[in-house]
mmCIF file of the N, C-alpha and C atoms, coordinates in Angstrom:
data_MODEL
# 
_entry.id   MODEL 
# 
loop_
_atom_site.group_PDB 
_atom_site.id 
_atom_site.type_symbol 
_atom_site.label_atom_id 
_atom_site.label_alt_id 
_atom_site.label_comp_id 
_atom_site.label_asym_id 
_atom_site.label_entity_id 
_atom_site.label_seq_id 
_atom_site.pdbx_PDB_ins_code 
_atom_site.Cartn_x 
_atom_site.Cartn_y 
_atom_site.Cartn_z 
_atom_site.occupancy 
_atom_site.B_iso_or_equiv 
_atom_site.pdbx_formal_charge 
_atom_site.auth_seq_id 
_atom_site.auth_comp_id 
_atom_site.auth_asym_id 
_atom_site.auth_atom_id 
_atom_site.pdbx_PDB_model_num 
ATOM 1   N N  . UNK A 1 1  ? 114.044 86.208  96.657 1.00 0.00 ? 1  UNK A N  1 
ATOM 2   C CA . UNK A 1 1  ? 114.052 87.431  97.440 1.00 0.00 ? 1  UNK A CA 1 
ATOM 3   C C  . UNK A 1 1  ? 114.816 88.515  96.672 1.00 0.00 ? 1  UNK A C  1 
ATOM 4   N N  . UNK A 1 2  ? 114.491 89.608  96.806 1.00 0.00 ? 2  UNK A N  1 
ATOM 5   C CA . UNK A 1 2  ? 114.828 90.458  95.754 1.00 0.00 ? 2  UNK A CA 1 
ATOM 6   C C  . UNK A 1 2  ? 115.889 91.625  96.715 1.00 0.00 ? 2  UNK A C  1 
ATOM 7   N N  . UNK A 1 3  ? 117.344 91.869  96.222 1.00 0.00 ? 3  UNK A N  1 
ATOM 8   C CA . UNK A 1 3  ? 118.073 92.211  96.678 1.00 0.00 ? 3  UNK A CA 1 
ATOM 9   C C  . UNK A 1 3  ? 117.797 93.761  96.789 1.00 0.00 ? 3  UNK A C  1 
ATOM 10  N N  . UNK A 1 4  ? 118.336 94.934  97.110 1.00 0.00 ? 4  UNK A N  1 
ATOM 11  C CA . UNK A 1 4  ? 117.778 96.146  97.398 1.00 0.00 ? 4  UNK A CA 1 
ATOM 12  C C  . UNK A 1 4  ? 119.662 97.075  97.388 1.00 0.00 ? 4  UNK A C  1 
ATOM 13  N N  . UNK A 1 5  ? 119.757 97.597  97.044 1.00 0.00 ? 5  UNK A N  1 
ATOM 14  C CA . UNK A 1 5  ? 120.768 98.297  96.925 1.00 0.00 ? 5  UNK A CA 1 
ATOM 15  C C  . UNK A 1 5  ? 120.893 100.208 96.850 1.00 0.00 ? 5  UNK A C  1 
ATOM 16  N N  . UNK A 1 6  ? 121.557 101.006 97.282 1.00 0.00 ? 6  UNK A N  1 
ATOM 17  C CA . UNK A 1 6  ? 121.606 102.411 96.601 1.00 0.00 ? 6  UNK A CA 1 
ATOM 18  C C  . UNK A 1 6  ? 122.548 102.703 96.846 1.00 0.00 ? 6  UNK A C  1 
ATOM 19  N N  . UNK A 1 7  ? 123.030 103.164 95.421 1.00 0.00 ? 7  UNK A N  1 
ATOM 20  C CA . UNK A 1 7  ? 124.469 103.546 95.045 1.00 0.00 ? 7  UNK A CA 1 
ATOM 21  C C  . UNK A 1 7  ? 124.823 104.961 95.085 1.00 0.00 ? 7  UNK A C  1 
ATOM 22  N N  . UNK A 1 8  ? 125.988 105.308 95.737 1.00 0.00 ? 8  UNK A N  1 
ATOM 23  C CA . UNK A 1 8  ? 126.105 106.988 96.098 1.00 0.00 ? 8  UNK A CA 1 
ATOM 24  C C  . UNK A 1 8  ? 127.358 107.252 95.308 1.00 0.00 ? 8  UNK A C  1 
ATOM 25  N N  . UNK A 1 9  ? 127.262 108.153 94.267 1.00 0.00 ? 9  UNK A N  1 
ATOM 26  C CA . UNK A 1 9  ? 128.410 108.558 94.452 1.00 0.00 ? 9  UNK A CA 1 
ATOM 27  C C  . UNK A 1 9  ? 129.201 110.038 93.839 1.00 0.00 ? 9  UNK A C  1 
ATOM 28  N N  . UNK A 1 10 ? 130.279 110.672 94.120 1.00 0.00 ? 10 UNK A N  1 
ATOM 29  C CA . UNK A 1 10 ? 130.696 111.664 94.062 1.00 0.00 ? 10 UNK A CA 1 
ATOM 30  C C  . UNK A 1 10 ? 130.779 112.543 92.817 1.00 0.00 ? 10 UNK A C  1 
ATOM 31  N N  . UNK A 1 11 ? 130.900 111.744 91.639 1.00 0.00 ? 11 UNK A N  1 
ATOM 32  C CA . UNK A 1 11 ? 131.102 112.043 90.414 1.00 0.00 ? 11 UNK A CA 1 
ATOM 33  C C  . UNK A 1 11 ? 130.531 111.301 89.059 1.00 0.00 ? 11 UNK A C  1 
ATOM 34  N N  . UNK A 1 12 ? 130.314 111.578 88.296 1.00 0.00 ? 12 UNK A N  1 
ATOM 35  C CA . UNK A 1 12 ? 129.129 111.358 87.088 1.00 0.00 ? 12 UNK A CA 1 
ATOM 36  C C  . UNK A 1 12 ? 129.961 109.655 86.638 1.00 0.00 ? 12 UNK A C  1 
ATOM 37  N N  . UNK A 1 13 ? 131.468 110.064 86.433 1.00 0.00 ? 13 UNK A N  1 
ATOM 38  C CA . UNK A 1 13 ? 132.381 109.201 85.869 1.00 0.00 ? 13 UNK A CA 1 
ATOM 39  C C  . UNK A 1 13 ? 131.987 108.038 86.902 1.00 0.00 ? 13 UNK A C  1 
ATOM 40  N N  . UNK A 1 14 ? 132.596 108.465 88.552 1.00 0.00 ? 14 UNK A N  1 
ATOM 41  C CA . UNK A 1 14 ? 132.387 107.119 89.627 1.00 0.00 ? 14 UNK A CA 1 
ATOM 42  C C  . UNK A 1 14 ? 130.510 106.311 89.630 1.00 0.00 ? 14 UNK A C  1 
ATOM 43  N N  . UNK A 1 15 ? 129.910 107.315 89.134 1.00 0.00 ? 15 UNK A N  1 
ATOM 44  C CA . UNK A 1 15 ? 128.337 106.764 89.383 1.00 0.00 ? 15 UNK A CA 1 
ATOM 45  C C  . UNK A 1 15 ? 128.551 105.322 87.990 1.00 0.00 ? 15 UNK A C  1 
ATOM 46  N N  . UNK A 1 16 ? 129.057 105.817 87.153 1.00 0.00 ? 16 UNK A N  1 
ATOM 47  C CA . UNK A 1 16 ? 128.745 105.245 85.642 1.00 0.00 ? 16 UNK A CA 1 
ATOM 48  C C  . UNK A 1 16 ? 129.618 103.645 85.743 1.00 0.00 ? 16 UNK A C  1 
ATOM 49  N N  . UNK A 1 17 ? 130.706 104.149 86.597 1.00 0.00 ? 17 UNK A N  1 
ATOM 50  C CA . UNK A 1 17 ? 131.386 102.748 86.599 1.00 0.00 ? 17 UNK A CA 1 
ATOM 51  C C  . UNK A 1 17 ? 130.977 102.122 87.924 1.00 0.00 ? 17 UNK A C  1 
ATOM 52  N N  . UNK A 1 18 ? 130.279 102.318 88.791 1.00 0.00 ? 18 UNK A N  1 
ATOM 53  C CA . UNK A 1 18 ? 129.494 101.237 90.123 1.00 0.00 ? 18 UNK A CA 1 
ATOM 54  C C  . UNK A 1 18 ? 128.306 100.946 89.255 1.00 0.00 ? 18 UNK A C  1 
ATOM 55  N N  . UNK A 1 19 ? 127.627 101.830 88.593 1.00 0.00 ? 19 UNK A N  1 
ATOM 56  C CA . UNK A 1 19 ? 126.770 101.174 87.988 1.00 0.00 ? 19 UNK A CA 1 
ATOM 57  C C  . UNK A 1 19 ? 126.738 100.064 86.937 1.00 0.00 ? 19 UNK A C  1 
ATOM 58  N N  . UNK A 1 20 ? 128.010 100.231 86.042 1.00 0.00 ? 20 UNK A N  1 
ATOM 59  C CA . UNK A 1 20 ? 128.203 99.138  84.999 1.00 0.00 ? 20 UNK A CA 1 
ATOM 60  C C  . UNK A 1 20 ? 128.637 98.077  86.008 1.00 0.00 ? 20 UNK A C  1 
ATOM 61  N N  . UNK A 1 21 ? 128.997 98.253  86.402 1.00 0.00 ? 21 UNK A N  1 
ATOM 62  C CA . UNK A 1 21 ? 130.142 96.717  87.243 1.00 0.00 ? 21 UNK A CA 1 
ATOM 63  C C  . UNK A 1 21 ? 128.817 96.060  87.930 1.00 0.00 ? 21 UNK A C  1 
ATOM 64  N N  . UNK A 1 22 ? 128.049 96.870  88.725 1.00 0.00 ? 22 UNK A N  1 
ATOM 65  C CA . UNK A 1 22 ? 126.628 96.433  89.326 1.00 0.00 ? 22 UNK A CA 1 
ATOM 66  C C  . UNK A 1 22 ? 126.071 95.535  88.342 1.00 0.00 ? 22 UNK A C  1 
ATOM 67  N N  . UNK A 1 23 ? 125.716 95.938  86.593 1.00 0.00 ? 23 UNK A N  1 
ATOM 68  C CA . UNK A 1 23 ? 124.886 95.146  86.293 1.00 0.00 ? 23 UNK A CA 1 
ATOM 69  C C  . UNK A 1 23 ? 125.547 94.285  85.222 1.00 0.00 ? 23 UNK A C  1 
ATOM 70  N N  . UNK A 1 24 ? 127.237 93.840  85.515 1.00 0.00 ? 24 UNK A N  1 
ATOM 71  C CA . UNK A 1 24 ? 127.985 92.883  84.856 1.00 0.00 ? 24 UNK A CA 1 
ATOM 72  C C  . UNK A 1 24 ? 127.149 91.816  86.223 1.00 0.00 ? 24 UNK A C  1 
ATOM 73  N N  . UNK A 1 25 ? 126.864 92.131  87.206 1.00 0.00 ? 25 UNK A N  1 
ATOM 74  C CA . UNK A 1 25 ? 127.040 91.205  88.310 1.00 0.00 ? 25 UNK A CA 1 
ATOM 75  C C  . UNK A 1 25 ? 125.004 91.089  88.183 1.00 0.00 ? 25 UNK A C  1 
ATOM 76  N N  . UNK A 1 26 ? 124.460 91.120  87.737 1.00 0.00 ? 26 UNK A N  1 
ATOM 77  C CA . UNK A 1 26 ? 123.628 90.415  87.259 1.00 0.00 ? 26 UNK A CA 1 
ATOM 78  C C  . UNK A 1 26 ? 122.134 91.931  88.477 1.00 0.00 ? 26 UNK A C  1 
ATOM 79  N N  . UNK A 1 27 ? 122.861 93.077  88.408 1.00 0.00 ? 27 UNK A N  1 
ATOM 80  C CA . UNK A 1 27 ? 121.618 94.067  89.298 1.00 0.00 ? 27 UNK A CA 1 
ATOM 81  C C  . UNK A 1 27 ? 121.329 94.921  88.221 1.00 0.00 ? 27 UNK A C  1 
ATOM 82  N N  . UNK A 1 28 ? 120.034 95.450  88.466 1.00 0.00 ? 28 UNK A N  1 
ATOM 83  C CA . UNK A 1 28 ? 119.000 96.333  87.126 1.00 0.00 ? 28 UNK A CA 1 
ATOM 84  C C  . UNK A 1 28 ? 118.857 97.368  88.221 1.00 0.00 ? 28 UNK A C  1 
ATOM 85  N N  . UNK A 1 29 ? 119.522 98.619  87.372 1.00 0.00 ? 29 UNK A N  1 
ATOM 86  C CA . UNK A 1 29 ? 119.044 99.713  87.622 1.00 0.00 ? 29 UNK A CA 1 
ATOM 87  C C  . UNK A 1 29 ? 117.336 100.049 87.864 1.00 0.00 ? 29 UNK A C  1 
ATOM 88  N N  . UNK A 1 30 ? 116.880 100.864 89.433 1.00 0.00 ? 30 UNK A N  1 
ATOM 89  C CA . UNK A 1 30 ? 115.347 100.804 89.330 1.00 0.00 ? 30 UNK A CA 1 
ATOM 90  C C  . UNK A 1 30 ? 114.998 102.213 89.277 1.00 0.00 ? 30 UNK A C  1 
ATOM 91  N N  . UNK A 1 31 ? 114.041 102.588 88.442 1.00 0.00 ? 31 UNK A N  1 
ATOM 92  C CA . UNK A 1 31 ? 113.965 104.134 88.546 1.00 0.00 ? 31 UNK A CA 1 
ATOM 93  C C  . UNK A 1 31 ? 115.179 105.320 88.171 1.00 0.00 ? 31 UNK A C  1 
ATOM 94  N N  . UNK A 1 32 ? 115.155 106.414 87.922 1.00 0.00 ? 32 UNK A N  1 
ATOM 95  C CA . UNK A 1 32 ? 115.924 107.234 87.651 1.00 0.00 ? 32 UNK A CA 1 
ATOM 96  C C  . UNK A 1 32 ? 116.997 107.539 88.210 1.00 0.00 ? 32 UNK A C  1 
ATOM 97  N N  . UNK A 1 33 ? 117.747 108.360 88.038 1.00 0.00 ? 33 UNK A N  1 
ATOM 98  C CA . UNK A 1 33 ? 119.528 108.895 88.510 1.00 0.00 ? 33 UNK A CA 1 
ATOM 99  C C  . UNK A 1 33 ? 118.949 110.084 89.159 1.00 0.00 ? 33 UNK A C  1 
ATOM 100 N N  . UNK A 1 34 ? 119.015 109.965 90.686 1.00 0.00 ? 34 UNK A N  1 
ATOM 101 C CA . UNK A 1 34 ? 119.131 111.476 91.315 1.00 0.00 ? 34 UNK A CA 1 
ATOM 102 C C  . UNK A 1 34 ? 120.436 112.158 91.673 1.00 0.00 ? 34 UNK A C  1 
ATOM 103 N N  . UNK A 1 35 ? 120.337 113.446 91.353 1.00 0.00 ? 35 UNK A N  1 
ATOM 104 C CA . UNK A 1 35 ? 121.099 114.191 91.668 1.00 0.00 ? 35 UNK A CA 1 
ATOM 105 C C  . UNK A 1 35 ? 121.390 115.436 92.466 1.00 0.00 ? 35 UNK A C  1 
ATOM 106 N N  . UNK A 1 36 ? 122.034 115.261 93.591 1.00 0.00 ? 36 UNK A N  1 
ATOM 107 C CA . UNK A 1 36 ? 121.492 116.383 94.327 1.00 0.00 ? 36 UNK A CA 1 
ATOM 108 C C  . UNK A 1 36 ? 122.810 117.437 94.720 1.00 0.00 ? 36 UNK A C  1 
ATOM 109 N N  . UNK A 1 37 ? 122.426 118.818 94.795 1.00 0.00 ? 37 UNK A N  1 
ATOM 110 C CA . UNK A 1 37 ? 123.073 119.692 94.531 1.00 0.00 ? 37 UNK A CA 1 
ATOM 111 C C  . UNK A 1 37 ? 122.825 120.650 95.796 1.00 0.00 ? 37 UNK A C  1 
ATOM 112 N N  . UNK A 1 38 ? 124.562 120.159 97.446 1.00 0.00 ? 38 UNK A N  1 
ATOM 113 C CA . UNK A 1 38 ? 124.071 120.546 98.160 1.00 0.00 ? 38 UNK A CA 1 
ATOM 114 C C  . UNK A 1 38 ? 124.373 122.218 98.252 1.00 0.00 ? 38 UNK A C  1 
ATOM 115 N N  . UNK A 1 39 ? 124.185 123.062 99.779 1.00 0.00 ? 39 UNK A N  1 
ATOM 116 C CA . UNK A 1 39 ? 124.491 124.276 99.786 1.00 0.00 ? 39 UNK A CA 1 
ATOM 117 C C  . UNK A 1 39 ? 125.813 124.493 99.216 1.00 0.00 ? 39 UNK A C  1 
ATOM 118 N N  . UNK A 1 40 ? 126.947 124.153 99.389 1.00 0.00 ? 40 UNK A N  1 
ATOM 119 C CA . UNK A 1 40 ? 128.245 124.635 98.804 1.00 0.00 ? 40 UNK A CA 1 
ATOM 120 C C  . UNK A 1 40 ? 128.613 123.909 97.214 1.00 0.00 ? 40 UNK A C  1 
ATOM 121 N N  . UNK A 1 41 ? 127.525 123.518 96.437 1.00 0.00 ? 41 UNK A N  1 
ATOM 122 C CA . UNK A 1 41 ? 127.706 123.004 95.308 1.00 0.00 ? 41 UNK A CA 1 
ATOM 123 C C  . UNK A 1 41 ? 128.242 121.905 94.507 1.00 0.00 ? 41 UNK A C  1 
ATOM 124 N N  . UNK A 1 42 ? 128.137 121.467 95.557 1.00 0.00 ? 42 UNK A N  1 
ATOM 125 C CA . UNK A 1 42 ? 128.784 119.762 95.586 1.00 0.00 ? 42 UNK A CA 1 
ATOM 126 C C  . UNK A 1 42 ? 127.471 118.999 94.792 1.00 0.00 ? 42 UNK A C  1 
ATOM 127 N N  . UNK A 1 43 ? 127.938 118.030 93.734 1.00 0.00 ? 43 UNK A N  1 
ATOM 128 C CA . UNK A 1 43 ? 126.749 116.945 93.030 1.00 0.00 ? 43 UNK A CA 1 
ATOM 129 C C  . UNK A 1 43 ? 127.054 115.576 93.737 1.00 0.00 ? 43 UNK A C  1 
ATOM 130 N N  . UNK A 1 44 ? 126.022 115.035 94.273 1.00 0.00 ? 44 UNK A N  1 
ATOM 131 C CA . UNK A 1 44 ? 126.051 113.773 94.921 1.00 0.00 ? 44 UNK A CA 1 
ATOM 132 C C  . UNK A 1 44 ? 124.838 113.309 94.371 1.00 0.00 ? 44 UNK A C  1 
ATOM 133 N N  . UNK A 1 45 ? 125.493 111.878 93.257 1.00 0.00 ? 45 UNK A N  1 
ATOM 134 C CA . UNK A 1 45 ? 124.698 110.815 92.413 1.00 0.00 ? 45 UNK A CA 1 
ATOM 135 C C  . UNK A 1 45 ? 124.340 109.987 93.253 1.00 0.00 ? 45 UNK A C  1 
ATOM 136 N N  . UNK A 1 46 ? 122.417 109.618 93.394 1.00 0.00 ? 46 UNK A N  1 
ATOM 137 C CA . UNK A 1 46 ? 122.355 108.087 93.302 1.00 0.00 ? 46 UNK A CA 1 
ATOM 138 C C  . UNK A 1 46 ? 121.281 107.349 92.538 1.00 0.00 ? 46 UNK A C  1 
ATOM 139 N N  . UNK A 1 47 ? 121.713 106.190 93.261 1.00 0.00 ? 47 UNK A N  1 
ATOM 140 C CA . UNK A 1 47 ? 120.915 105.083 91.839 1.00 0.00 ? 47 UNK A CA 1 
ATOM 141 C C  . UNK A 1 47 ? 120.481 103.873 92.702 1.00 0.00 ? 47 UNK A C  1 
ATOM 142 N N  . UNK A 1 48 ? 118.969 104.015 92.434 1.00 0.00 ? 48 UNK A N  1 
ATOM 143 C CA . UNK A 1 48 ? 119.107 102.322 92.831 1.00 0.00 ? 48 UNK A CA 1 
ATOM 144 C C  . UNK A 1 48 ? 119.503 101.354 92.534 1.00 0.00 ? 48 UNK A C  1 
ATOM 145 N N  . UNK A 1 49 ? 119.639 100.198 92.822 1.00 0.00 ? 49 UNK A N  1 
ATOM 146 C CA . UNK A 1 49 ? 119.982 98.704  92.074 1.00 0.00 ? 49 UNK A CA 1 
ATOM 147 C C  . UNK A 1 49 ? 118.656 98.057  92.885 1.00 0.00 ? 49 UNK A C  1 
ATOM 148 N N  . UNK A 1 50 ? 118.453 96.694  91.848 1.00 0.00 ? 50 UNK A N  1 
ATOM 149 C CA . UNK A 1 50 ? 117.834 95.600  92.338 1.00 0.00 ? 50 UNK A CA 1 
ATOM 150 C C  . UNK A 1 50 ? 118.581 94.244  91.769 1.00 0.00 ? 50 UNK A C  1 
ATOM 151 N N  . UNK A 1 51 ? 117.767 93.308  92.759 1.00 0.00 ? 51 UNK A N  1 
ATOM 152 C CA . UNK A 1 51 ? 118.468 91.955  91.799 1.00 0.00 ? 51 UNK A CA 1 
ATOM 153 C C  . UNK A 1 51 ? 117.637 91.087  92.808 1.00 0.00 ? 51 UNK A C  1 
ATOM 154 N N  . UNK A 1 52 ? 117.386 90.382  91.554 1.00 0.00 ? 52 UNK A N  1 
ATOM 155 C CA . UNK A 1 52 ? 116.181 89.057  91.843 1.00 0.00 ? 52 UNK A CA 1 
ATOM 156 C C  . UNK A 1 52 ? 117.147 87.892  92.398 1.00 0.00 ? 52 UNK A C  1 
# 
């Protein structure tokens, strides 16, 4: 069964380290890094994970 995950987070640095630690623990990034840029200019990263 294939695990399902999405990772949020505040800053480029915090996205980069949930994501490494994610795939020390055996999850593959699926698809691209969104980034969204709300009305007051705030960047909020995410990312999927998977894992078989």
């Amino acid at each position: 069964m294939t695990q399902y995950k999405i990772v949020k987070a505040i800053s480029q640095k915090e996205m980069e380290s949930t994501v490494n630690s994610l795939i020390k623990k055996g999850w593959t990034a699926q698809g691209g890094l969104q980034i969204i840029n709300d009305e007051y200019d705030i960047l909020t990263f995410y990312q999927v994970m998977v894992k078989e």
